[in-house]
Steps between C-alpha positions, in 0.01 A plus 500: 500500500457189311409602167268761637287230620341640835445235796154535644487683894269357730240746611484580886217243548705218363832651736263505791363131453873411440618650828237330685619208450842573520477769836901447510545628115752752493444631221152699402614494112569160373773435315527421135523171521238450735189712319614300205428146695206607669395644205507193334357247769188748500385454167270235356330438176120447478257502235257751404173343321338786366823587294616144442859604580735474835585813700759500835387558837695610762411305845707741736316856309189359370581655185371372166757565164460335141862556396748291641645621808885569534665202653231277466718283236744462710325352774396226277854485380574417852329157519691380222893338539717760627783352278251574180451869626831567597630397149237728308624801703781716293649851621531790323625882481333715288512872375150674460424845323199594560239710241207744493289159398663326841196398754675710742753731295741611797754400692770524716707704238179740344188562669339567177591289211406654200741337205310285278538157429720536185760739721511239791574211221793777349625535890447147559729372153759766622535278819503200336752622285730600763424151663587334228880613446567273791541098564417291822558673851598786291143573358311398822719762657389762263151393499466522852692873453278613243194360719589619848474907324284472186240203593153675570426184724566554897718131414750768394632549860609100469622557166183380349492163652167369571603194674384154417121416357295258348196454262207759557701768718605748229286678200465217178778681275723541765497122631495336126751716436717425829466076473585532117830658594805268613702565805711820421303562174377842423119551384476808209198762572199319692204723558252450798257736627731610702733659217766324278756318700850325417563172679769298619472182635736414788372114629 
């Protein structure tokens, strides 16, 4: 529930090659963390000479994409110092109302969406407002309050924390937004594709 960014799922050939190997596996579905990795290790980058361009290749599906796979940056984050990537991770809560212009405009809260973007920024300011009457713990507390009922993100069950992340994980407004922020700074409206979001930045 990361920003309504959806994790690729193997397909059963991939989960059958997997098992193979692994005839102990307990598990048929791997978990999060796992699809991510293997998700990673399986692409490469080659070169296609009729277009002049690069496109990714996945070794494990065969599958050919032009667009940049999700979690490929990361995997090349990887080989770099760990002290360097741990440092450009921050952590965040955020609050997300979604719109009829949202690339998926439901959620948790309405299955069908239909306020438009100017009524989710009136919503949204309403929040902030409310946010705003408070200092230190006391505003995180309300944030997370206001988050946990109103947030159309499924981060609303943690009180809109998304955990920690780093360069390349979230949409472009979002994460500009999120490293221009100081530690228990609040961002005004940011709007994403997936709606328009408030942000507060907890590490």
């Amino acid at each position: 529930g990361q920003l309504e960014r959806p994790m690729k799922r193997k397909d059963e050939g991939e989960e059958q090659k997997e098992e193979k190997k692994e005839e102990e596996r307990e598990e048929t579905i791997p978990s999060f963390s796992e699809t991510q990795s293997s998700t990673q290790q399986n692409w490469v980058v080659k070169h296609s000479k009729s277009k002049n361009r690069n496109y990714y290749f996945n070794t494990v599906t065969k599958e050919s994409v032009w667009d940049k796979p999700e979690g490929f940056e990361e995997e090349k984050k990887e080989s770099s110092p760990k002290k360097r990537k741990m440092s450009d991770q921050v952590k965040a809560s955020h609050l997300l109302v979604k719109h009829n212009q949202s690339r998926n405009p439901s959620s948790w809260r309405e299955a069908n969406i239909t306020r438009t973007k100017d009524q989710a920024l009136e919503r949204l300011n309403g929040f902030l407002a409310e946010i705003k009457k408070e200092n230190g713990d006391a505003m995180a507390k309300k944030f997370a309050e206001l988050a946990s009922t109103e947030s159309d993100c499924s981060s609303a069950k943690r009180g809109g924390d998304l955990g920690p992340f780093g360069r390349n994980q979230m949409q472009k407004p979002f994460e500009d937004a999120t490293y221009a922020l100081k530690v228990g700074e609040l961002s005004g409206p940011v709007f994403s594709d997936s709606g328009v979001h408030i942000i507060l930045r907890t590490a």
